[in-house]
Backbone as a printed PyTorch tensor [residue, N CA C, xyz], in Angstrom:
tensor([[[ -7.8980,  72.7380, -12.9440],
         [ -7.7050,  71.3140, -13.1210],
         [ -6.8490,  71.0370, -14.3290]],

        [[ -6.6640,  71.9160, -15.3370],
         [ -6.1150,  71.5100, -16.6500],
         [ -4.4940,  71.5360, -16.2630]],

        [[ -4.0470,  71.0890, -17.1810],
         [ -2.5420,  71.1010, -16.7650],
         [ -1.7470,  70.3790, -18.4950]],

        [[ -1.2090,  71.0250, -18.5030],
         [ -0.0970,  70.8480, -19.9930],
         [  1.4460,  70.1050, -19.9600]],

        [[  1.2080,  68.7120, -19.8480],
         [  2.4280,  68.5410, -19.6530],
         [  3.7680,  69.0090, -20.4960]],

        [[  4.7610,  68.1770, -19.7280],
         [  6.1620,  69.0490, -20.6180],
         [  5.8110,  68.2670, -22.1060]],

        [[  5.4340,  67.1740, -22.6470],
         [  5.5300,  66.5030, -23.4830],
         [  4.4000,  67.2750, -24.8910]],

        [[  3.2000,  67.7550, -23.8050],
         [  2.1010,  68.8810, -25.0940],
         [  2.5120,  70.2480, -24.4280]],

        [[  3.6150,  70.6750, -24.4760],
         [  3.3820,  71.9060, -23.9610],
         [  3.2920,  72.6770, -25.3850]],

        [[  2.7850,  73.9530, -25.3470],
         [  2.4900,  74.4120, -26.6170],
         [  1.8200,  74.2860, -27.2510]],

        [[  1.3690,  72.6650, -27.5060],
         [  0.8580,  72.3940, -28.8370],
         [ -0.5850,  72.3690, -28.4570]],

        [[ -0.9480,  71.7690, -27.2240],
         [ -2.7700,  71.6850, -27.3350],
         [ -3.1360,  72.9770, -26.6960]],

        [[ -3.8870,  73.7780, -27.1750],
         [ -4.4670,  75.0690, -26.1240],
         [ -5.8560,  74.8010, -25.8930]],

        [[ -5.9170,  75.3130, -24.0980],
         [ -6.9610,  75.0880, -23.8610],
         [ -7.5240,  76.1750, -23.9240]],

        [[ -9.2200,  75.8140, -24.4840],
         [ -9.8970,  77.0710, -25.1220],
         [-10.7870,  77.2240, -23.6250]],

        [[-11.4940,  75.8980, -23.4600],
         [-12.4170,  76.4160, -22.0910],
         [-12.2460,  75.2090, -21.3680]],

        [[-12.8700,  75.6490, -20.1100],
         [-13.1150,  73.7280, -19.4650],
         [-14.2650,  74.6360, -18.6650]],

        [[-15.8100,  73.9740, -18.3440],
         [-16.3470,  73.9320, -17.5850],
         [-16.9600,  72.1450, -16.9040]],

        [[-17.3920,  72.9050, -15.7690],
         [-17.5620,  71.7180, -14.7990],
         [-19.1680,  70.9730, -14.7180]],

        [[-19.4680,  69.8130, -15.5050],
         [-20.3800,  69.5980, -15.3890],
         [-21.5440,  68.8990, -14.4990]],

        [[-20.9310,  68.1600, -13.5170],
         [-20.9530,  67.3740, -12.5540],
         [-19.9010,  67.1160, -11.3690]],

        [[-20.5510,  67.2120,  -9.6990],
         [-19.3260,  66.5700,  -9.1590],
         [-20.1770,  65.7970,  -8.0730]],

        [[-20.0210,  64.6750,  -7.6850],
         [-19.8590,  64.2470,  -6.4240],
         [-19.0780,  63.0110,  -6.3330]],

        [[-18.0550,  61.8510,  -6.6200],
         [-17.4570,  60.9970,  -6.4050],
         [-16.3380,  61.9290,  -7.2850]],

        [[-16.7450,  61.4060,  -8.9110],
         [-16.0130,  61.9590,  -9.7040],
         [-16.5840,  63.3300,  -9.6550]],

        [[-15.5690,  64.1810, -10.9400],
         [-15.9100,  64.8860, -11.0500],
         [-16.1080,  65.3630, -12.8350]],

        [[-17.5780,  65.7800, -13.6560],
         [-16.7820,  65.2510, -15.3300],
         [-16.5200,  66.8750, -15.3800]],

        [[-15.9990,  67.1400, -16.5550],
         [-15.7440,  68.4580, -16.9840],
         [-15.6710,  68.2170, -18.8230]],

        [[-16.5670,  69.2340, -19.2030],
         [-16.5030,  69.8220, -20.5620],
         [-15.2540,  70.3140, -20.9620]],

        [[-14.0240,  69.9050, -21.7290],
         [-12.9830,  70.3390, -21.9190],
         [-12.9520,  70.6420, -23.5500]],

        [[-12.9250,  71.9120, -24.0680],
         [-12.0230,  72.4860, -25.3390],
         [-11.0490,  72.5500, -25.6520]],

        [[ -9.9810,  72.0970, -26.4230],
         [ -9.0190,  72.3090, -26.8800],
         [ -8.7780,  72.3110, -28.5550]],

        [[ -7.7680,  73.6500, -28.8540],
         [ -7.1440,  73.8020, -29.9490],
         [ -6.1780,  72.8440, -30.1250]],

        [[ -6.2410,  71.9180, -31.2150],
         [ -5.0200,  71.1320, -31.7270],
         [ -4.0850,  71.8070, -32.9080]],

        [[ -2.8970,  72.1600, -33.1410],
         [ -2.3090,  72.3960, -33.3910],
         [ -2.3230,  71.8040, -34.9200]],

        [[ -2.1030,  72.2130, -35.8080],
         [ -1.8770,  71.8370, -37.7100],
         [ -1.0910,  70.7850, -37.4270]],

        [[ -1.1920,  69.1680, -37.8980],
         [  0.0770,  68.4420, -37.7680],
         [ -0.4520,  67.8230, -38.6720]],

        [[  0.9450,  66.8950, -39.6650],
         [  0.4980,  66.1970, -40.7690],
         [ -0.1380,  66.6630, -41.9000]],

        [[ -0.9730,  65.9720, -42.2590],
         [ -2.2870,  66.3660, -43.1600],
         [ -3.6660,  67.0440, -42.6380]],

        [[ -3.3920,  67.0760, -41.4780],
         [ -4.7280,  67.9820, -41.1810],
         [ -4.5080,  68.9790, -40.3270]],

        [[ -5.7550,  70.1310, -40.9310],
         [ -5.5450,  71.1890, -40.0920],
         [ -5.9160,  71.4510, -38.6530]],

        [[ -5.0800,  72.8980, -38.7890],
         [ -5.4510,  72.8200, -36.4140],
         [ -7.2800,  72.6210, -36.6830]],

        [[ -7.1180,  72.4150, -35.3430],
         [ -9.1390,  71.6980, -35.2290],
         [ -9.2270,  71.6360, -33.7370]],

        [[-10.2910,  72.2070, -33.0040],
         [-10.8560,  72.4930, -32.1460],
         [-11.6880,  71.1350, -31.7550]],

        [[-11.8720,  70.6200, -30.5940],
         [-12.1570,  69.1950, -30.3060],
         [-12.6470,  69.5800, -28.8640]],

        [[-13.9130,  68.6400, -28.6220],
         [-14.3400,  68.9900, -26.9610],
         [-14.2600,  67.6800, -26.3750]],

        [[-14.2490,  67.4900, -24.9930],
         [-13.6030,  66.0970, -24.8760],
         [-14.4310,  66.2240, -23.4720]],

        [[-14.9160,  65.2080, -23.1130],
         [-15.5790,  64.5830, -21.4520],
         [-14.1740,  64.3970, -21.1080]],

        [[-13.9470,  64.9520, -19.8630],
         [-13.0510,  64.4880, -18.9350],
         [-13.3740,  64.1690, -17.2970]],

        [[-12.9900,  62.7930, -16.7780],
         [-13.4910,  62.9460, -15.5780],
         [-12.4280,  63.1270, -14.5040]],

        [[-12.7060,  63.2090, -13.6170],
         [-11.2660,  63.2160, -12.3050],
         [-11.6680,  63.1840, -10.7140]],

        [[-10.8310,  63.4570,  -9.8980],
         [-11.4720,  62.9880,  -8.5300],
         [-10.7520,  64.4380,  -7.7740]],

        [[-11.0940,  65.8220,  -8.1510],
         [-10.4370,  66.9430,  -7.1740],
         [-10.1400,  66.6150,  -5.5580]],

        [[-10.8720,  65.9460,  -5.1420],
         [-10.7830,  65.7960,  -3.8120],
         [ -9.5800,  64.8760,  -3.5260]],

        [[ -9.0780,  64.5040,  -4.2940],
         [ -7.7370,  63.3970,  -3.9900],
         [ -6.6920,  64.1220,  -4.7110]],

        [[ -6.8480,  65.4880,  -5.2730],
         [ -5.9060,  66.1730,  -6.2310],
         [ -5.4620,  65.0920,  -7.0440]],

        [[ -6.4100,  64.8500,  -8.1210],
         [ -6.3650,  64.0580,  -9.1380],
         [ -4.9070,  62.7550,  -9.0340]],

        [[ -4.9400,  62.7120,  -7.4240],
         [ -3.4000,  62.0170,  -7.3430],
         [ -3.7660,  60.6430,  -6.7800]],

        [[ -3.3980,  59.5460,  -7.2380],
         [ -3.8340,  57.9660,  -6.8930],
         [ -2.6490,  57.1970,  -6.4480]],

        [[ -2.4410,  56.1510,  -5.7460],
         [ -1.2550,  55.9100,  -5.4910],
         [ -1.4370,  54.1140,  -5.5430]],

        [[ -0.8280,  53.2160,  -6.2290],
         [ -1.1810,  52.0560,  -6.6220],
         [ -0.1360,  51.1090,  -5.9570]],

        [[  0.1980,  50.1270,  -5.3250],
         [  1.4370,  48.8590,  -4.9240],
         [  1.3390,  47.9120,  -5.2300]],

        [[  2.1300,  47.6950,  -5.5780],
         [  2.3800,  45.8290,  -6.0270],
         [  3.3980,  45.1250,  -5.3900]],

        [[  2.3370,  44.6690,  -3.9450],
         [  3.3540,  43.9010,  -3.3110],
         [  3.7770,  42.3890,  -3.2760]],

        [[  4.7790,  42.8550,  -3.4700],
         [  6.0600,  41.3280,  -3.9260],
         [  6.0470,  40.3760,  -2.7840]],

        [[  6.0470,  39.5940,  -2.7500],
         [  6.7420,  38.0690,  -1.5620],
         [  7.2490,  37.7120,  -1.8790]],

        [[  9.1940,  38.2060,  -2.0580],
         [  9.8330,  36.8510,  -2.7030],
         [ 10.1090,  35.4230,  -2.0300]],

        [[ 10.8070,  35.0560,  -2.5980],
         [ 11.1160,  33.4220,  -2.4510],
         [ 11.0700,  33.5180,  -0.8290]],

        [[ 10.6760,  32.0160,  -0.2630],
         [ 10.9480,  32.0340,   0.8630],
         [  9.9370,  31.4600,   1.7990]],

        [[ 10.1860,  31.6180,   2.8580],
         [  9.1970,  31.6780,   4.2290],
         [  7.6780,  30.9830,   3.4820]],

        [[  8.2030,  29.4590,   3.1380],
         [  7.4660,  28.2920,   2.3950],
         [  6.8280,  28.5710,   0.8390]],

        [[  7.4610,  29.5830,   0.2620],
         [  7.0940,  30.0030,  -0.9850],
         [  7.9970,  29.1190,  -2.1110]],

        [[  7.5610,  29.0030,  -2.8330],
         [  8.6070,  28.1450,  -4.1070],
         [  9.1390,  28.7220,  -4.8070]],

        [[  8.2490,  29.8690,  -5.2070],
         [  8.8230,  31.5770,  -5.7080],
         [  8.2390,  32.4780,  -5.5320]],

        [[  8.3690,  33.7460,  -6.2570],
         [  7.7090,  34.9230,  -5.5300],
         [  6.2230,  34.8000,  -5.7790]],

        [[  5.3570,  35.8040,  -5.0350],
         [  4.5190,  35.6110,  -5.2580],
         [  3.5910,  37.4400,  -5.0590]],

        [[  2.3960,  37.5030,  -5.6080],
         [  2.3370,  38.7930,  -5.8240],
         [  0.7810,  38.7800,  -5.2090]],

        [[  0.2850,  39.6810,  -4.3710],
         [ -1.2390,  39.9880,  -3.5660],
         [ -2.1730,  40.5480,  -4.5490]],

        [[ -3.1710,  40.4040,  -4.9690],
         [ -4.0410,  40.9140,  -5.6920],
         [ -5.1450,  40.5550,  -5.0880]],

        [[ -5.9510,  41.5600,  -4.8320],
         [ -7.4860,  41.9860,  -4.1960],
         [ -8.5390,  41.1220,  -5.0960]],

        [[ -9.4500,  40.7060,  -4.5000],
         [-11.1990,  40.9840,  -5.4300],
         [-11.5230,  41.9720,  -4.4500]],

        [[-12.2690,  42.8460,  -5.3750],
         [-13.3960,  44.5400,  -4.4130],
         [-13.8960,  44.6600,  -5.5840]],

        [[-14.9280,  45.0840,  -4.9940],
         [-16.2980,  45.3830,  -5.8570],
         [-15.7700,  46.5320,  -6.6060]],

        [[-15.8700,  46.9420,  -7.9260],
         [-15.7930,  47.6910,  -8.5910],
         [-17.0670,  48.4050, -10.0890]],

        [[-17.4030,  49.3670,  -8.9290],
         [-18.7000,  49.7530,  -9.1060],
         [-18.9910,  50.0380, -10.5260]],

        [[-17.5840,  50.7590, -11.6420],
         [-17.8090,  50.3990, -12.9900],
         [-18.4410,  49.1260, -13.7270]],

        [[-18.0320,  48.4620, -13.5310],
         [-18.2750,  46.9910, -14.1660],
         [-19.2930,  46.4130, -13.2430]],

        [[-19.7840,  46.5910, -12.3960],
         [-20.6630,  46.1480, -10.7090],
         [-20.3750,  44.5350, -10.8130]],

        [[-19.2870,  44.3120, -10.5630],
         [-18.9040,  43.0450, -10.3560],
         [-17.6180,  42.9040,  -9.3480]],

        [[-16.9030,  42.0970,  -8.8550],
         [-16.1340,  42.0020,  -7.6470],
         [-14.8930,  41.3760,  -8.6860]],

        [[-13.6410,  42.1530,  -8.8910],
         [-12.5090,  42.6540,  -9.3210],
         [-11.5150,  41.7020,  -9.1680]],

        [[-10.3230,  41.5820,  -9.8360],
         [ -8.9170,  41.4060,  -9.0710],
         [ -8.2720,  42.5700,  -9.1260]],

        [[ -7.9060,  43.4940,  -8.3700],
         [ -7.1690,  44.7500,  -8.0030],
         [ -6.3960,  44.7200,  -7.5010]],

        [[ -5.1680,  45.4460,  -7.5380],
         [ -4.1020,  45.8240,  -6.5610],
         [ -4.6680,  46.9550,  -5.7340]],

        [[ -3.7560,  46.9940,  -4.4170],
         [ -3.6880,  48.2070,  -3.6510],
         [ -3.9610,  49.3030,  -3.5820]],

        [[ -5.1400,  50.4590,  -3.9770],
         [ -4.9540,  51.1620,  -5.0960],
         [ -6.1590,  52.3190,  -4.1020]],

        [[ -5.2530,  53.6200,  -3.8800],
         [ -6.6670,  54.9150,  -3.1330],
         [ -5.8810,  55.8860,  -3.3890]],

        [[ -6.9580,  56.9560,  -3.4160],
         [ -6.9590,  58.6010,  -3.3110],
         [ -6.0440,  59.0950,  -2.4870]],

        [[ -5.3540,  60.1090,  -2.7020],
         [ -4.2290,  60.9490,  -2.0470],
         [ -5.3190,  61.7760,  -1.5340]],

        [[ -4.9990,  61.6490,  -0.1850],
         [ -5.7140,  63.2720,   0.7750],
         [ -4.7060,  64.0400,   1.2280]],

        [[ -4.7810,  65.1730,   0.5890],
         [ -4.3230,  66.1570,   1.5000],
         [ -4.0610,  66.4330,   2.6360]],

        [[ -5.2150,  66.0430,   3.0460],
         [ -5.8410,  66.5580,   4.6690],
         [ -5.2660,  65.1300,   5.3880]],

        [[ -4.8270,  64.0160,   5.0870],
         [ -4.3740,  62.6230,   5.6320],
         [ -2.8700,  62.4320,   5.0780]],

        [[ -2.5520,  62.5870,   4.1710],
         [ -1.0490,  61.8540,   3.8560],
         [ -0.0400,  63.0500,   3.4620]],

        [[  0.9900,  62.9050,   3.5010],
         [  2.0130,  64.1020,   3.4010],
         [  2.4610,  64.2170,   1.8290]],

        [[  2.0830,  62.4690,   1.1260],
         [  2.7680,  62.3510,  -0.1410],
         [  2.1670,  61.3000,  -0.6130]],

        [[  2.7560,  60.6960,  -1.7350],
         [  1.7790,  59.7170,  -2.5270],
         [  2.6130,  58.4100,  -2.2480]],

        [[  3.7340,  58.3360,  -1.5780],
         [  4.3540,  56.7780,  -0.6950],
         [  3.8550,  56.9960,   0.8360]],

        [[  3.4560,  57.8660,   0.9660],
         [  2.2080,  57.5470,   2.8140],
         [  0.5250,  57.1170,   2.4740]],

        [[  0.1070,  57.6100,   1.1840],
         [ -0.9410,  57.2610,   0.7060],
         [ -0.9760,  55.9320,   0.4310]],

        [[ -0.1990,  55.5670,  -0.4480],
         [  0.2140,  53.8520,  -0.6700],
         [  0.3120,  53.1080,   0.5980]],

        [[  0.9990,  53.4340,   1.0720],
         [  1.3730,  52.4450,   2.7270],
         [ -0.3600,  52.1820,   3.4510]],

        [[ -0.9320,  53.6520,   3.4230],
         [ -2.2900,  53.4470,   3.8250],
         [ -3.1600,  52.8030,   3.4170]],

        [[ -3.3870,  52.6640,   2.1790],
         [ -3.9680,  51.9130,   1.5020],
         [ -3.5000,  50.5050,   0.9950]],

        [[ -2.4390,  49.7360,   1.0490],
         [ -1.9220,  49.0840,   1.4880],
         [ -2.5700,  48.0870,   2.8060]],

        [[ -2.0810,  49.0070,   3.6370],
         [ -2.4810,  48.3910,   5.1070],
         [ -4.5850,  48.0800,   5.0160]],

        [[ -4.8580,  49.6890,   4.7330],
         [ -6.0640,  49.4200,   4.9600],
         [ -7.0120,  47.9550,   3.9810]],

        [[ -6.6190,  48.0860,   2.3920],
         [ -6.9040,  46.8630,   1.4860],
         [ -6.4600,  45.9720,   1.8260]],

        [[ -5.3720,  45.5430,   1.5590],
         [ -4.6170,  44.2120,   1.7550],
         [ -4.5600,  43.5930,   3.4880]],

        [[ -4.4190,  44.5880,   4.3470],
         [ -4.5130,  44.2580,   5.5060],
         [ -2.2140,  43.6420,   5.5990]],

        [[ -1.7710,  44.4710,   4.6430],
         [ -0.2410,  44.0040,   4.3860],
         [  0.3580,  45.4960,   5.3200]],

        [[  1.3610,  45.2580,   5.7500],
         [  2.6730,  46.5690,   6.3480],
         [  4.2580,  46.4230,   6.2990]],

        [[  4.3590,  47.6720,   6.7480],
         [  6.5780,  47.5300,   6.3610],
         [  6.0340,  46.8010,   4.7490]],

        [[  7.8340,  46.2500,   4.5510],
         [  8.3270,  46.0490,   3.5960],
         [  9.2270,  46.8480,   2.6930]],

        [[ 10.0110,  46.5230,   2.0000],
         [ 11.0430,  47.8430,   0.9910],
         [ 10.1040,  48.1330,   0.1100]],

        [[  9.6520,  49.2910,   0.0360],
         [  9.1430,  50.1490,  -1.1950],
         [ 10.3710,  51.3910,  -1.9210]],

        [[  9.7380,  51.2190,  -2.8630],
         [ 10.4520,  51.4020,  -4.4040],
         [  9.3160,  51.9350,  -4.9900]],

        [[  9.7210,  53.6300,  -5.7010],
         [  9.2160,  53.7680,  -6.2550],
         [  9.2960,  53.5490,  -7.9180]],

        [[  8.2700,  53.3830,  -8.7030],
         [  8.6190,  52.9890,  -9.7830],
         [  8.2890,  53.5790, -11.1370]],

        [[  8.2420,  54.8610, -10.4070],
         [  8.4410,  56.2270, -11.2660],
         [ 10.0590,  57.4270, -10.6510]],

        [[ 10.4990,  58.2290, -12.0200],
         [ 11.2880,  58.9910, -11.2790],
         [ 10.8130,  59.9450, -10.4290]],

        [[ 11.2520,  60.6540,  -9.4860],
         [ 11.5750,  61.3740,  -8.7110],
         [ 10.7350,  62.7110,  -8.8240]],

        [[  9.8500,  63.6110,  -9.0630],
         [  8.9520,  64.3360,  -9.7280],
         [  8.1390,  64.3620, -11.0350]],

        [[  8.1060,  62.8390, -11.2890],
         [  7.2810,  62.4740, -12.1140],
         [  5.1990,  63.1350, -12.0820]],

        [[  4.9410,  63.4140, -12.4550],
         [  3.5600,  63.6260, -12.2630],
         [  2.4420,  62.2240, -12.3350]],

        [[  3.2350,  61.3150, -12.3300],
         [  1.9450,  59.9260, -12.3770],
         [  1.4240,  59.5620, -13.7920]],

        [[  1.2090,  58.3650, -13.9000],
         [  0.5500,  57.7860, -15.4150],
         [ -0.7100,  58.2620, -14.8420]],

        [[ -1.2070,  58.3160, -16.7860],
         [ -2.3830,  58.4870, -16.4280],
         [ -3.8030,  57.6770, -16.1370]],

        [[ -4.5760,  57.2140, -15.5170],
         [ -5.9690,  56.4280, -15.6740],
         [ -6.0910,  56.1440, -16.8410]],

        [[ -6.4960,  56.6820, -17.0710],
         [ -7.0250,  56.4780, -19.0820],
         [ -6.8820,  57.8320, -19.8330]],

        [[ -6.9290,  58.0270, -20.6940],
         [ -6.4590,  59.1830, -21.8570],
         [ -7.6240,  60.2750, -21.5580]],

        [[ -8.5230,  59.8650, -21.2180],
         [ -9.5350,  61.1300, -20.8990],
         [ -9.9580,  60.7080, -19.2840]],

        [[ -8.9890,  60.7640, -18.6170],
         [ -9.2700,  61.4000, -16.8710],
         [ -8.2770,  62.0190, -16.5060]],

        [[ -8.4850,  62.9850, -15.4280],
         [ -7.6210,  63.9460, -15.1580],
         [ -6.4970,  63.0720, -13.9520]],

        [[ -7.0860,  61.9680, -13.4570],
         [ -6.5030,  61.1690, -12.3590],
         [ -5.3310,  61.0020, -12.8610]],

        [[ -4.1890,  60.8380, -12.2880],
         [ -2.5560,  60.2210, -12.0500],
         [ -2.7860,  59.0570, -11.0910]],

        [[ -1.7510,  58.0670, -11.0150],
         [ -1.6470,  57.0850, -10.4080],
         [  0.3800,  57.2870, -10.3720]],

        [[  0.8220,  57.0360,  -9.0300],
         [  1.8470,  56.6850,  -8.9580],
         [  2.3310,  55.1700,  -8.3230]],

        [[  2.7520,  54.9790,  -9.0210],
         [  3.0010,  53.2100,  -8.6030],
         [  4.1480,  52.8340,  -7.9440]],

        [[  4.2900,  52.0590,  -6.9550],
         [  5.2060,  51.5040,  -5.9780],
         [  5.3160,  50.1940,  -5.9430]],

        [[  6.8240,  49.5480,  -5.8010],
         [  6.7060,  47.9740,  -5.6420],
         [  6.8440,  47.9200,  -3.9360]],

        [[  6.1680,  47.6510,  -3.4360],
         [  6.7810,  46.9690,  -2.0920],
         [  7.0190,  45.2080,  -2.0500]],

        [[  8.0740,  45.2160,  -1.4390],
         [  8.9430,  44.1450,  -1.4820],
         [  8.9960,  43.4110,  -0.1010]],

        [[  8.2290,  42.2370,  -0.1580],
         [  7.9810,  41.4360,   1.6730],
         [  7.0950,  42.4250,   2.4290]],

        [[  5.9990,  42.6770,   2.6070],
         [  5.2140,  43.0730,   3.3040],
         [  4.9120,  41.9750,   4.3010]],

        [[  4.3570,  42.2660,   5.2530],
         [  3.8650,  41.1010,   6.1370],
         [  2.3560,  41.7370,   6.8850]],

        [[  1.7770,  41.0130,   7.1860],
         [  0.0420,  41.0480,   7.4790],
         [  0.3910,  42.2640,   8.7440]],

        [[ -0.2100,  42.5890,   8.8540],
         [ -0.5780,  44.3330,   9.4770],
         [ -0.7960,  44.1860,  10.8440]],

        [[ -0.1170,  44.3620,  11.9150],
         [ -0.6490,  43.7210,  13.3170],
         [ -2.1700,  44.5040,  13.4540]],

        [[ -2.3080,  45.8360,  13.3800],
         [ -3.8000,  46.6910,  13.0310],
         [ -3.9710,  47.2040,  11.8490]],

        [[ -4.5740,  46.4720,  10.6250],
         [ -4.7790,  47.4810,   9.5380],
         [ -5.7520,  48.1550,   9.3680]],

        [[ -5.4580,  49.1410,   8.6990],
         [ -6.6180,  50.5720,   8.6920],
         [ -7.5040,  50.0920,   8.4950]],

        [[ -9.1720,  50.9170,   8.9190],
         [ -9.8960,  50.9140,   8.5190],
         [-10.7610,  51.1450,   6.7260]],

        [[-11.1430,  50.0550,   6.2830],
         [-11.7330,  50.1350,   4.8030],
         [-12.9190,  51.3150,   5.1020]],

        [[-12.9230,  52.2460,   3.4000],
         [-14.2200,  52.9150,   3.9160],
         [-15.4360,  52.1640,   3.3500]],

        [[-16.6700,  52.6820,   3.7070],
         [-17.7130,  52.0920,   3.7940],
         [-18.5610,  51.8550,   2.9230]],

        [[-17.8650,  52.0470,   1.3730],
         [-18.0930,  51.5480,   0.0410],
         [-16.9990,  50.6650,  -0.1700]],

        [[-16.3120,  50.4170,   0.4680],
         [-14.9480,  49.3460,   0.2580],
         [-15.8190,  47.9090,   0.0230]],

        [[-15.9440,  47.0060,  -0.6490],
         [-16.2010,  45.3180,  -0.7230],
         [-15.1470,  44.7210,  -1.2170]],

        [[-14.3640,  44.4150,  -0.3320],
         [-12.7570,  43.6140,  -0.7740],
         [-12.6790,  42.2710,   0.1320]],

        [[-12.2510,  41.4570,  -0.2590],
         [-12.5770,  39.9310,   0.2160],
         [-11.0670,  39.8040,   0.3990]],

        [[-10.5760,  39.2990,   1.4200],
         [ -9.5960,  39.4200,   1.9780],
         [ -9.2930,  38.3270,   3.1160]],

        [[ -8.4810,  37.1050,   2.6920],
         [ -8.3050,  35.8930,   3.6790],
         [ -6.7980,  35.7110,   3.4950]],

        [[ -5.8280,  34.8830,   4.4320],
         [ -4.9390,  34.8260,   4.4380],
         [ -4.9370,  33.3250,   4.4110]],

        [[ -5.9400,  32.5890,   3.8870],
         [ -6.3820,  30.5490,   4.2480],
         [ -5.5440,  30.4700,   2.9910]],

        [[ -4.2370,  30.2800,   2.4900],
         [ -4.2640,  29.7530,   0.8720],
         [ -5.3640,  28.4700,   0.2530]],

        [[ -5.5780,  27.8640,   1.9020],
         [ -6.0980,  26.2120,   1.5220],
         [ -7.7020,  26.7620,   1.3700]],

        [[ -8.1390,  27.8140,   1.2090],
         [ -9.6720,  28.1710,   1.5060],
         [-10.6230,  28.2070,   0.1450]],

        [[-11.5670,  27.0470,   0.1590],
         [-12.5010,  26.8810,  -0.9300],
         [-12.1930,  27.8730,  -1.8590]],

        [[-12.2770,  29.3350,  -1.7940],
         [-12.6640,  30.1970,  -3.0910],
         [-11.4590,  31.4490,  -2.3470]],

        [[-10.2990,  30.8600,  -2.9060],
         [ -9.3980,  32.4340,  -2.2860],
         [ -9.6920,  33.3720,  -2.8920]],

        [[ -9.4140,  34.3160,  -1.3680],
         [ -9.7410,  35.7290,  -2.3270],
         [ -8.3060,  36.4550,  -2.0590]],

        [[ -7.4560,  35.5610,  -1.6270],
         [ -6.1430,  36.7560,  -2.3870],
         [ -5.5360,  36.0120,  -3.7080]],

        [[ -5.1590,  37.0640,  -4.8630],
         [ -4.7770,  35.7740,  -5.6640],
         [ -3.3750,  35.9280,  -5.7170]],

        [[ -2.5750,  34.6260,  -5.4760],
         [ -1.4120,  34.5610,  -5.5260],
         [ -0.7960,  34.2100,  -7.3070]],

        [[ -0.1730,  34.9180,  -7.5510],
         [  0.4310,  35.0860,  -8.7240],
         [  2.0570,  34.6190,  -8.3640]],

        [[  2.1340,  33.0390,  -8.9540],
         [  3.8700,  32.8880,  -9.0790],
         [  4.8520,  33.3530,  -9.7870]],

        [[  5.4220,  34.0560,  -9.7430],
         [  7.0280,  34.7320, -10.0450],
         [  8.1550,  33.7000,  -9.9820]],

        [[  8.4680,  33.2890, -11.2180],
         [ 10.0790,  32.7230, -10.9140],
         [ 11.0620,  33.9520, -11.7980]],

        [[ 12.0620,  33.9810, -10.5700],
         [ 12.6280,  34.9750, -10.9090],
         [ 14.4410,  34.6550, -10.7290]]])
């Protein structure tokens, strides 16, 4: 699971990693040697790290655009509420699932899927908005997860969108006029 990017290569060594837990996530006991820098000396540091092996720590995130148009005043951007079991409260999220192996070829077929399946959105120009063998931002500074991010540009509602899985709680209407929307439209003048 460890991995050294080009940016620490050299400098952090990993002393151990064991695995302390897995079933959603996964945490791991991580050691590393830090290197002498500044005023202080090299120093050995253990760190909780969590990650999701089963998605090869790979996430794939969209932010799909509506520009101007087709009764819009300006662009406008889809954002989810789903339950998000950290906080146990119901979210505004983008587009956002696990890379399978065993299901997607890459992390822009993962997006499209998840996409379709959350938003209930399809097609559109996607753009990725990392370079070209980038390895993904990271989650947060201590998870092993990557996220690669995509703009898709005009999506339109999904004639069949995928199936949500069965921890999914995402509220999902297309009524703009509806008491308590649950997509939130975000205006863009651009």
């Amino acid at each position: 699971m460890a991995s050294t990017g080009a940016q620490g290569a050299g400098k952090f060594e990993l002393l151990s990693e064991k695995q302390i837990h897995q079933r959603y996530l996964t945490l791991y006991n991580r050691t590393v040697r830090f290197p002498a820098r500044e005023e202080q000396p090299e120093a050995v540091h253990e760190f909780d790290v969590v990650g999701h092996p089963q998605s090869d720590f790979q996430f794939a995130v969209t932010f799909p655009f509506h520009p101007h148009g087709r009764g819009r005043k300006g662009g406008q951007v889809t954002v989810l509420r789903e339950y998000c079991s950290g906080v146990n409260d119901m979210m505004w999220v983008l587009p956002t699932g696990g890379f399978s192996p065993k299901r997607h070829l890459n992390c822009l077929e993962c997006a499209k899927a998840e996409m379709s399946e959350e938003a209930h959105l399809e097609g559109g120009d996607w753009h990725p908005l990392t370079p070209a063998g980038h390895p993904g931002i990271p989650e947060v500074k201590w998870c092993a997860n990557r996220f690669t991010p995509y703009l898709c540009i005009d999506p339109q509602e999904a004639a069949v969108p995928g199936a949500r899985d069965a921890e999914e709680v995402i509220e999902c209407t297309w009524d703009r006029g509806h008491e308590s929307p649950t997509y939130l439209w975000l205006e863009v003048d651009l």
